[in-house]
Structures are given as structure tokens and as C-alpha cells.
C-alpha positions as CSV (number, residue, x, y, z in Angstrom):
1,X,83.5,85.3,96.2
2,X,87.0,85.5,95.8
3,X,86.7,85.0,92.0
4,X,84.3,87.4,92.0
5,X,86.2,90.0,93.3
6,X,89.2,88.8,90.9
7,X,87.3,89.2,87.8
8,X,85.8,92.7,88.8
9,X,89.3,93.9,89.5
10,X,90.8,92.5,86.5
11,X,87.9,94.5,84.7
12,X,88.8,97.1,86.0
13,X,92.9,97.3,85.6
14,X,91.7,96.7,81.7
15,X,89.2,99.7,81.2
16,X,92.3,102.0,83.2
17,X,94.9,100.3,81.3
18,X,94.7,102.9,78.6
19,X,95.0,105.6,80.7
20,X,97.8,104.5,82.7
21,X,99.9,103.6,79.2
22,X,99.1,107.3,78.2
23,X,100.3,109.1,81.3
24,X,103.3,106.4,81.8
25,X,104.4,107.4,78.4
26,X,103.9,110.9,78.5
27,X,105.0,111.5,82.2
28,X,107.3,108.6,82.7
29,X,105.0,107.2,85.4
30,X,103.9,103.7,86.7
31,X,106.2,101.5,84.2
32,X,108.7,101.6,86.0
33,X,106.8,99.8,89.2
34,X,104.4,97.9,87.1
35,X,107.1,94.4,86.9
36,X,107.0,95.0,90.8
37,X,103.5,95.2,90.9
38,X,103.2,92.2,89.0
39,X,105.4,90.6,91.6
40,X,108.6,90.2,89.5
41,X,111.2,90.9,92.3
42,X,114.2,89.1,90.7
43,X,116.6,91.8,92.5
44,X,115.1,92.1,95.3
45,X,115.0,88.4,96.1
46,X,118.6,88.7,95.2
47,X,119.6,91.1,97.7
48,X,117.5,89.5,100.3
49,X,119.7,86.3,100.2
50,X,118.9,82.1,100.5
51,X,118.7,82.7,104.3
52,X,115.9,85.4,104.7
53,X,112.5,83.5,105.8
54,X,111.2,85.6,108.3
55,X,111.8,88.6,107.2
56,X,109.8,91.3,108.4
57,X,107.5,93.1,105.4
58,X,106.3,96.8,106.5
59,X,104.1,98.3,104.1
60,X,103.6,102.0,104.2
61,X,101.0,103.5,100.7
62,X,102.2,106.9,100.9
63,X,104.4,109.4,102.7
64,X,102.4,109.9,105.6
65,X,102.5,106.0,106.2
66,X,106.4,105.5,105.8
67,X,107.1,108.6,108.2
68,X,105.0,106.9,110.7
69,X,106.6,103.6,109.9
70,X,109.9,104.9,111.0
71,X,110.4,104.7,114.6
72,X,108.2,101.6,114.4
73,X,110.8,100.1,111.6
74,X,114.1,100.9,113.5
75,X,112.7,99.6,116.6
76,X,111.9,96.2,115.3
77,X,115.8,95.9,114.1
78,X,117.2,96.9,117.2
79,X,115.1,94.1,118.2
80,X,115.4,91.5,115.7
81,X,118.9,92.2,114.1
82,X,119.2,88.9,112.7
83,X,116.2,89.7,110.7
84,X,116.1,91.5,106.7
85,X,113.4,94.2,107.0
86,X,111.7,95.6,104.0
87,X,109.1,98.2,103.0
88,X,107.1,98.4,100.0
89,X,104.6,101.4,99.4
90,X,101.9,102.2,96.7
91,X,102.8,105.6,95.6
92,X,105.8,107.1,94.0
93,X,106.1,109.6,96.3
94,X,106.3,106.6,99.1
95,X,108.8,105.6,97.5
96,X,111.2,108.3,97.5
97,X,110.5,109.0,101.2
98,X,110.8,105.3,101.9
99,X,114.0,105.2,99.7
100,X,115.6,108.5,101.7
101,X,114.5,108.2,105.0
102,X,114.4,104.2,105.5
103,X,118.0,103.6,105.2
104,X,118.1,100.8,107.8
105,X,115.6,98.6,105.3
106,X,117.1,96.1,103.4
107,X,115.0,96.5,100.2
108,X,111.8,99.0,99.3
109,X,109.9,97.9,96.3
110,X,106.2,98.4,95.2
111,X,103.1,96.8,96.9
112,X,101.6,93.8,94.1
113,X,98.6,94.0,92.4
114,X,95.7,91.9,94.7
115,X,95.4,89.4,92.2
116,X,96.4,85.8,93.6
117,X,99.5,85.3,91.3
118,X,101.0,88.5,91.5
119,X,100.5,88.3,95.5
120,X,102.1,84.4,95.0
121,X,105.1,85.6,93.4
122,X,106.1,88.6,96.1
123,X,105.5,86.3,99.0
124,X,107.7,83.7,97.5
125,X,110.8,86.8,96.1
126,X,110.1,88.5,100.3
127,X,109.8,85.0,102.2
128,X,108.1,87.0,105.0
129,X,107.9,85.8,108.4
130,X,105.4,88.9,109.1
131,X,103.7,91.9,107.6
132,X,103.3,94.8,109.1
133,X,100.5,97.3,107.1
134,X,100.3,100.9,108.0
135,X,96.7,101.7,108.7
136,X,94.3,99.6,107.0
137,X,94.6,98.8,103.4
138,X,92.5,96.1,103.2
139,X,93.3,93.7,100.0
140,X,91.2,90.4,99.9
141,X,93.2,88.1,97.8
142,X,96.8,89.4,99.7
143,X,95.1,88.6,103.2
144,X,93.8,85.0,101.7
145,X,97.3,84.3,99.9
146,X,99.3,85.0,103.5
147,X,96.8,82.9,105.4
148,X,97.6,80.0,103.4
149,X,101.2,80.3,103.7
150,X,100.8,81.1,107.3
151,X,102.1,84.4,107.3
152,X,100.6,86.8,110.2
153,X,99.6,90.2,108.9
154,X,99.2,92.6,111.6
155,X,97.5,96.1,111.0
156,X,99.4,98.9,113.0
157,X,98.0,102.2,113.6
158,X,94.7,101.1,112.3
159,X,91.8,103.4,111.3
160,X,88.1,103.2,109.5
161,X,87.4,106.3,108.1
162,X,83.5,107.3,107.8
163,X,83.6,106.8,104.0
164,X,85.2,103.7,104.6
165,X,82.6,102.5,106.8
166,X,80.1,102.8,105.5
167,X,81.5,101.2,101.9
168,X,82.4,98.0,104.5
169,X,79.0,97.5,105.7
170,X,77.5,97.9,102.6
171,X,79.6,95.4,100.8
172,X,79.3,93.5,103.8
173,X,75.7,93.4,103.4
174,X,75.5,92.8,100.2
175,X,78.0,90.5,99.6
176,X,77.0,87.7,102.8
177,X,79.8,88.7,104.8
178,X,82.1,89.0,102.3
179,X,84.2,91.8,104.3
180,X,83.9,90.1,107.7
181,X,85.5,87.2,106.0
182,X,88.4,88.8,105.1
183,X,89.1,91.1,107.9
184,X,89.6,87.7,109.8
185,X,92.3,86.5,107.6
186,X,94.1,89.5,109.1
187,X,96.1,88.1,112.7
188,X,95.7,91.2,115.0
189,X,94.2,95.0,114.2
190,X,96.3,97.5,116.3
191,X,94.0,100.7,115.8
192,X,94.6,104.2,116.6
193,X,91.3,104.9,118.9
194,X,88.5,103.1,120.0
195,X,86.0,104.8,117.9
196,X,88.1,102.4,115.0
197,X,88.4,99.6,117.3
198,X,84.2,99.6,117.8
199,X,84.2,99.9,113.8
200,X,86.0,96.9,113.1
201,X,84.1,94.7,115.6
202,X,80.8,95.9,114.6
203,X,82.0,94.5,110.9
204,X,82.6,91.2,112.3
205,X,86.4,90.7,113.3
206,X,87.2,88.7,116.4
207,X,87.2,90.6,119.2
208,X,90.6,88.7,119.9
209,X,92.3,90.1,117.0
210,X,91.4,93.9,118.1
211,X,93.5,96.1,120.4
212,X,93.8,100.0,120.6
213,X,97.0,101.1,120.8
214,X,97.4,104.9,119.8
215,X,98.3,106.7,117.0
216,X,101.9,106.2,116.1
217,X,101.8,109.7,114.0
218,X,102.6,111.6,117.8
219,X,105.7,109.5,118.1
220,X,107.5,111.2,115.1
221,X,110.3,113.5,115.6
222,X,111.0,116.8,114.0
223,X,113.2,116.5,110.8
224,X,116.5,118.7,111.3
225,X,116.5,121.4,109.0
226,X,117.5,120.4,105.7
227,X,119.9,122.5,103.1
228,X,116.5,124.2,101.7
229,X,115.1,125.3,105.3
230,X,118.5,126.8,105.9
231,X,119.1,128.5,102.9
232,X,115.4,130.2,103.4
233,X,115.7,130.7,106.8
234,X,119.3,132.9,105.9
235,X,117.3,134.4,102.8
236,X,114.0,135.8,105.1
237,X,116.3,137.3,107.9
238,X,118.8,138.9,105.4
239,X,115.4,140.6,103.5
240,X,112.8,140.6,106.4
241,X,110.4,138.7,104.9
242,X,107.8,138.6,107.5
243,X,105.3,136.8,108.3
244,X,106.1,133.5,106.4
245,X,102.8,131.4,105.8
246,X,103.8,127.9,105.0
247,X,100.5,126.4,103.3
248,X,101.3,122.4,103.2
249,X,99.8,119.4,101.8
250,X,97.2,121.7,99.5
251,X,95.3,119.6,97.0
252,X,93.4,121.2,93.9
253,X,90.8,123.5,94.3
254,X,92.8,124.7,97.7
255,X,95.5,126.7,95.5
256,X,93.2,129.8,95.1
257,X,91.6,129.7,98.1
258,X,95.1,129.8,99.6
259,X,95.9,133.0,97.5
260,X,92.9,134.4,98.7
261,X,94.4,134.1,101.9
262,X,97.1,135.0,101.4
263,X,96.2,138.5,99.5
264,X,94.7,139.1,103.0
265,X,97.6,138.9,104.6
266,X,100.1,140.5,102.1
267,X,97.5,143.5,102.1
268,X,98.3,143.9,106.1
269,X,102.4,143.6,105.8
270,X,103.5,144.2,102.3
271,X,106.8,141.7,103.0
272,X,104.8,139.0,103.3
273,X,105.7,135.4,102.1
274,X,103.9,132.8,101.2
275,X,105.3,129.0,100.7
276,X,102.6,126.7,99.1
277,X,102.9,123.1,99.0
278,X,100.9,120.8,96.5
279,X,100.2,117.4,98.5
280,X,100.8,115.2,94.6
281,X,103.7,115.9,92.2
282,X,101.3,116.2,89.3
283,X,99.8,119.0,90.7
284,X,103.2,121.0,90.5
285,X,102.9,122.5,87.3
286,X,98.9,123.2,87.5
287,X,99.3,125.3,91.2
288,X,102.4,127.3,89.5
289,X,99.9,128.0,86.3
290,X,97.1,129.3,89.4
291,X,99.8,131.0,91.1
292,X,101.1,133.3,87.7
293,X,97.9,133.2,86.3
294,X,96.2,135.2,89.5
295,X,99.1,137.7,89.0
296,X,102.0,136.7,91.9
297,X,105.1,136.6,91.4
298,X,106.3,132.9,91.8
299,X,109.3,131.2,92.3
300,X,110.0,127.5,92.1
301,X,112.2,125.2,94.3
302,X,113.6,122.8,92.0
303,X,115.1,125.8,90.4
304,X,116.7,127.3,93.6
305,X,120.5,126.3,94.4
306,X,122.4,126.9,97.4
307,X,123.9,130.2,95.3
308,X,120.5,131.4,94.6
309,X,119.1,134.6,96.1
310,X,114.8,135.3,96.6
311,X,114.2,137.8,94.7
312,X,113.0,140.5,96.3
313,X,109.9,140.6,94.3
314,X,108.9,137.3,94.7
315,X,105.5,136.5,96.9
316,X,105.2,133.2,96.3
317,X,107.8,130.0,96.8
318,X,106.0,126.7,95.1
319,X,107.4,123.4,96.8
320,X,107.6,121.4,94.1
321,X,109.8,119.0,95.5
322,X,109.3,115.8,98.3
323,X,110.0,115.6,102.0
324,X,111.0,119.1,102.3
325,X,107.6,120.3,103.7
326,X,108.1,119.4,107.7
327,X,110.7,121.1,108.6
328,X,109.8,124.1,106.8
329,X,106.7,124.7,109.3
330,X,109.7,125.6,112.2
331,X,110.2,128.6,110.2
332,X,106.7,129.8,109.4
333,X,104.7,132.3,111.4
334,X,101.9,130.7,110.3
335,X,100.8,127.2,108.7
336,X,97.7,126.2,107.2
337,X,97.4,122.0,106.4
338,X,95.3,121.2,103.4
339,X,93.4,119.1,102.2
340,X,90.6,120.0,104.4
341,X,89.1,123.3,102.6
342,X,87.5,121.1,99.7
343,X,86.1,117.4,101.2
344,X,89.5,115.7,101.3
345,X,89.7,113.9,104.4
346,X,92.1,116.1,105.5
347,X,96.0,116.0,106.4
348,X,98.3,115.3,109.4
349,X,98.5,118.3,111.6
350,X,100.8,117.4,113.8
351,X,103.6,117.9,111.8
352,X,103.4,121.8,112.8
353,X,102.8,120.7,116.7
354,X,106.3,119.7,116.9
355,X,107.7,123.0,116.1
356,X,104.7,124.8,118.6
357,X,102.9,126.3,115.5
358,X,99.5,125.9,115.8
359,X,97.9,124.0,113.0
360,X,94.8,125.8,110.8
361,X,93.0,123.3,108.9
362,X,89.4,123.5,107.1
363,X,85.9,121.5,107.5
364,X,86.9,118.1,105.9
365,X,89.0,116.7,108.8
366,X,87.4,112.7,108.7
367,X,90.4,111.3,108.0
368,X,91.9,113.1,111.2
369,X,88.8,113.5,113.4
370,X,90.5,112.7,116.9
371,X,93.2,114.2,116.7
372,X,91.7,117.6,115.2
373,X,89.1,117.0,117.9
374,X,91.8,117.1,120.6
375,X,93.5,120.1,119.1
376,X,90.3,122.2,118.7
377,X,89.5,120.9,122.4
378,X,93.2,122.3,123.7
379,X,92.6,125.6,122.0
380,X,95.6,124.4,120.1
381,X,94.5,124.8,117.0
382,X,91.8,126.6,114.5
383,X,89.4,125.7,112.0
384,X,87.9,127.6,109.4
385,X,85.6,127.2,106.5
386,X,87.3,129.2,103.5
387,X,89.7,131.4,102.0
388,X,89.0,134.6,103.3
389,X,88.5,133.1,106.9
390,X,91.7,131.4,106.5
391,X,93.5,134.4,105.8
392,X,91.6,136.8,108.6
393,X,92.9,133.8,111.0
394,X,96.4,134.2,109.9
395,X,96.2,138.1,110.5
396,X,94.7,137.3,114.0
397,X,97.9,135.3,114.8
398,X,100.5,137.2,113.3
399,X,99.0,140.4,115.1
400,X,98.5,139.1,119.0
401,X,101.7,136.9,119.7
402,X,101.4,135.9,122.7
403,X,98.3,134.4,121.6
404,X,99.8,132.7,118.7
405,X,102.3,131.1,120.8
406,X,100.4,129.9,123.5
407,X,98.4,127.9,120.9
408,X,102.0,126.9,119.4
409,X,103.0,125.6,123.2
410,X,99.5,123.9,123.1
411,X,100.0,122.0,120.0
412,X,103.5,120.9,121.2
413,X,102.3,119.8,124.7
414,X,99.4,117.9,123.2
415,X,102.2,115.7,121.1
416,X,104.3,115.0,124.0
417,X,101.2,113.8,126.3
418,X,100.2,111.5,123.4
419,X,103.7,109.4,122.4
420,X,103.6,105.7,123.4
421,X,101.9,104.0,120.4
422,X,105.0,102.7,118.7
423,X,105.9,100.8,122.0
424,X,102.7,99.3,122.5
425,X,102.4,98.3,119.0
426,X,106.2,96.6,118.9
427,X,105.3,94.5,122.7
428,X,102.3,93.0,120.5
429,X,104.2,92.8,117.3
430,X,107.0,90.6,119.3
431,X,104.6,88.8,120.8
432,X,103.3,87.6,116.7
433,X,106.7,87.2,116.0
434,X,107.9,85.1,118.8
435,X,104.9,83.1,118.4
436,X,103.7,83.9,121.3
437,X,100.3,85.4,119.8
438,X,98.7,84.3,116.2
């Protein structure tokens, strides 16, 4: 079965090969990473050093991943200082965070390709004694290959997601088990909520192998303000530009439901600002296009310097730029997190909560269900179902502030009464590395 799935996934890297050639050629993306996805880690295996079996592997896809990987990663090296740490991720923009923010890693590099000799080569360049994956990115041949070596991978902050579910059980079904086989090359499954936990049992893993330990998202602490947030912050006191909407994560089709909002707003206090943030790089240059094309006046980050100025005429700020975004909601009056007006999945929310700003988010929440759930539960949040409700919600809050910052005080309290995942998951992740659990 193993094959099978090798020979489908080989398909398909050769039908997207073209495309990927294309955009790496015209954009400068994915040939840079594709040796490391192949599992060439010459410098990597360098750095590492002859003495680093047992190091511990983290692997974190995207941002959101390698911000929650953080207290979780500098936690295991207080713990295990002896130990190299390192992080791989799948996207770019994983990397950059990873890169910035992950200082105490030893070595980031991109996640291989699941095909057996790719996965071969990384475990030999790493040596790991562990990994440690962020959620649950499930890759057949990666869980088969660490088996044999006898390398525990242990799933931290673990989630199924409805669409993912259901894709499982199908496969499952069809395929004789297929999935259930390897879930249970996996060691342990830490997941976020027992909804997931149920999920992962009902798909076959030993029950053994599944705890629920808590979302390790609430244990994140707010950025301090970076040179950008302080430069705005100086630039919308100086010109009273109020309210600030800070519109974050937005992913295409959002942008011009997020004007529409906005337009709302800007029609009730004519110094209005709005800052929109795309969720992907290559959606930069398309949202500016929406933004100029609908008729605001735009300006871009990556062409503001500490010596610039807003111009008073601008309406729009487009943050075209990565892991500015959180600490950008401290200064907003109001936030809206995307991904969730078009069926996304929707986006972490609770990157507002820990600056008491209440999170407004749309319909398309599955990838955030419980925690939305709680937040909607503590009147800590709102929900709403397009544009135009969006920005009649943000005219609400901006017009009855005690309300707005009760909600705001909400959020926050909500965080605090949730932090304790990243302890529980590092007592059972000692325990696998200790040997005291496998």
C-alpha cells in the first residue's frame, strides 16, 4: 500500500512539476528549498556535528505552527541542554518566522518530500532522537521510515479538522485500513480537545497512544512592539487617525469584503484607518490592485522607513511584509481575523485576546471550532456573515466603549484561564525521551 501511495504521489509531483518550475523561475520560489526537500542537508548535517544522535526535530508547516512551537521549543532546551534542537517547516513564510523568532534552534531547514529516500536521507543528515510535529501532518512513508529507525514521533497540539475527517475515514475505508495503519506508526497523539482525541480513536489508533492536552496556541505571549508598531502608533496619535481597524490573516475573496467594511466605517468618522493584512505573500500585489482599483488611497509597508510620514490622505496601509501582524492588533480599535468570510477554515483569534481586543471572525471557523466556540460562549467575541455586517459590527464597537472593552477583558481573561498545554505536553514529551514512554 505503501507503493501505492508512492507511485500516486510521484504522479503527482510530475503533472505539478511544470507549474512549480514556472512560478520558481518567475517568482524565485521553491528552488531554493527543493535540494532540502529532496533531503540533501550537507550543511545542515555539518553544523549539527559527529555527536548529535538524539537530537530533537520540531516540525512546524507554517507560521501559526512555529509561533506555537516556541515556548514548547525553549522549554525542551532548558531541559535537555546537551541536546541540538532543530525545526524544519513547509512553507516559506515558516521559514522566515522560524528563522527570526527560533533563535535558540540549532538549524531550520525544509520538511522532505514523503517519498522513502528523500525521508532516508534527512533522518540520516538530523540523526533524531525524536520528532516533535505541530498538529497533525500526517505523511505515511515519513511515519514508516522513523518506525524503522526507531525514532518516536510524537504529535503535539493535535487536531482533525471536519474536512480532514472525513477524507480519513474514507481512505480508511477504501483503502483496508490503510490510515489506521499509519496513525499507529506515530508513538503518542497529544491533541488539543477531546472532540480530536474521539476522532483519532474512532480511526483506529491505540487508545494508549492518545492524550488531550490543550491547545498550546493560549500559552503564546504577546510580541513587544516592533519598529513598525511604533512608528504607526507615533504616526496615528500625531494625525488622529481614529479608529484603526487592523483586518489580519485575509485570504482572497476577503479583500473586498473588507473594504466594504471598511467604507462603513470611514463613512461614520472620516479619519478612519484601515490596516489589511493578506495571510500568503503572493497575494501582496493582487489585494494592493483591489485596494487602488476600488478607488482608496493605499500605502504599502515595505515602502515605509522609520523617516517616513502617513500621508494624510492615505486610508489604507497593506502589510505586505511577515510577522508584523500580532502586535499590530494592541493598537487597533478594532480587528477582524480572516479567513473565515469565504470557507477557509478560519484563523487564530487569539492573537487579538492578548491585547483585550475582541476578535470578529466570519462563518468558516472549522479549523478553530473550540476555541471560537468558547469565545462566542464568553461574549468575547463576534461573528458575522459578510461585509456589510462586518463593518456595522465595527461601528457598534467603536461607538459603545465600555462594551467594546469588556469583550476586550473577556477575550484576555479567556487566554489566561486556558494556559497549561505546553507543560503538559513537555511532562509526556520527557517521558518519550527518557524512555520512559514509547
Amino acid at each position: 500500500m505503501h507503493l501505492l501511495y508512492s507511485l500516486l504521489t510521484g504522479l503527482a509531483m510530475i503533472m505539478l512539476l511544470p507549474y512549480f518550475l514556472v512560478r520558481g523561475l518567475r517568482e524565485g520560489k521553491h528552488a531554493h528549498s527543493l535540494g532540502q526537500r529532496l533531503g540533501f542537508l550537507p550543511d545542515v548535517s555539518k553544523r549539527l556535528g559527529e555527536g548529535s544522535a538524539g537530537t530533537i526535530w520540531v516540525h512546524a508547516v507554517s507560521v501559526g505552527e512555529v509561533l506555537a512551537a516556541l515556548p514548547l521549543g525553549r522549554r525542551l532546551m532548558e531541559l535537555f541542554p546537551e541536546r541540538k534542537l532543530v525545526v524544519s517547516t513547509t512553507t516559506r513564510t515558516g521559514q522566515i518566522v522560524a528563522r527570526e523568532r527560533m533563535g535558540f534552534a540549532h538549524d531550520v531547514f525544509y520538511f522532505p518530500l514523503d517519498w522513502a529516500w528523500c525521508v532516508r536521507r534527512t533522518l540520516r543528515a538530523v540523526r533524531p532522537g525524536i520528532v516533535v510535529i505541530l498538529e497533525t501532518e500526517i505523511w505515511p512513508n515519513f511515519l514508516r521510515e522513523t518506525r524503522r529507525t526507531g525514532v518516536p514521533v510524537v504529535f503535539v497540539n493535535g487536531r482533525i479538522s471536519d474536512r480532514s475527517f472525513r477524507g480519513y475515514r474514507r481512505v480508511n475505508g477504501f483503502l483496508g485500513g490503510f490510515v489506521r495503519r499509519v496513525l499507529n506508526d506515530g508513538a503518542l497523539f497529544l491533541m488539543q480537545s477531546r472532540e480530536d482525541a474521539d476522532r483519532l480513536l474512532s480511526l483506529g489508533v491505540a487508545p494508549e497512544r492518545v492524550s488531550v492536552t490543550g491547545n498550546l496556541k493560549y500559552d503564546l505571549q504577546p510580541p513587544s512592539p516592533g519598529p513598525f508598531v511604533c512608528w504607526l502608533q507615533a504616526q496615528v496619535e500625531q494625525q488622529e487617525r481614529r479608529p484603526l481597524a487592523v483586518a489580519g490573516s485575509v485570504v482572497e475573496e476577503e479583500e473586498e469584503q473588507i473594504l466594504a467594511a471598511y467604507d462603513i466605517l470611514s463613512r461614520q468618522w472620516r479619519r478612519a484607518l484601515l490596516v489589511l493584512a493578506p495571510r500568503k505573500p503572493d497575494r501582496f500585489d493582487a489585494a494592493a490592485e483591489i485596494v487602488r482599483r476600488d478607488g482608496w488611497s493605499l500605502m504599502r509597508r515595505s515602502a515605509l522607513s522609520p523617516d517616513s510620514q502617513l500621508d494624510e490622505n492615505t486610508e489604507v496601509i497593506l502589510l505586505d511584509t511577515v510577522g508584523e501582524l500580532a502586535g499590530l492588533y494592541g493598537l487597533a480599535d478594532v480587528v477582524f481575523v480572516g479567513g473565515s468570510l469565504v470557507p477557509s477554515g478560519g484563523h487564530n483569534i487569539l492573537e487579538p485576546a492578548w491585547f483585550s481586543r475582541a476578535p470578529v471572525f466570519g462563518p468558516s471557523m472549522e479549523n478553530f471550532r473550540a476555541i471560537a466556540q468558547q469565545f462566542l460562549a464568553s461574549r468575547a467575541a463576534l461573528q458575522v456573515s459578510s461585509g456589510e455586517e462586518l463593518g456595522e459590527a465595527w461601528v457598534k464597537l467603536v461607538k459603545d466603549k465600555p462594551w467594546r472593552e469588556a469583550m476586550g477583558e473577556a477575550a484576555r481573561a479567556l487566554v489566561e484561564r486556558n494556559r497549561g498545554a505546553t507543560e503538559r505536553a513537555v511532562e509526556q514529551l520527557v517521558a518519550v525521551l527518557q524512555g520512559n514512554r514509547r
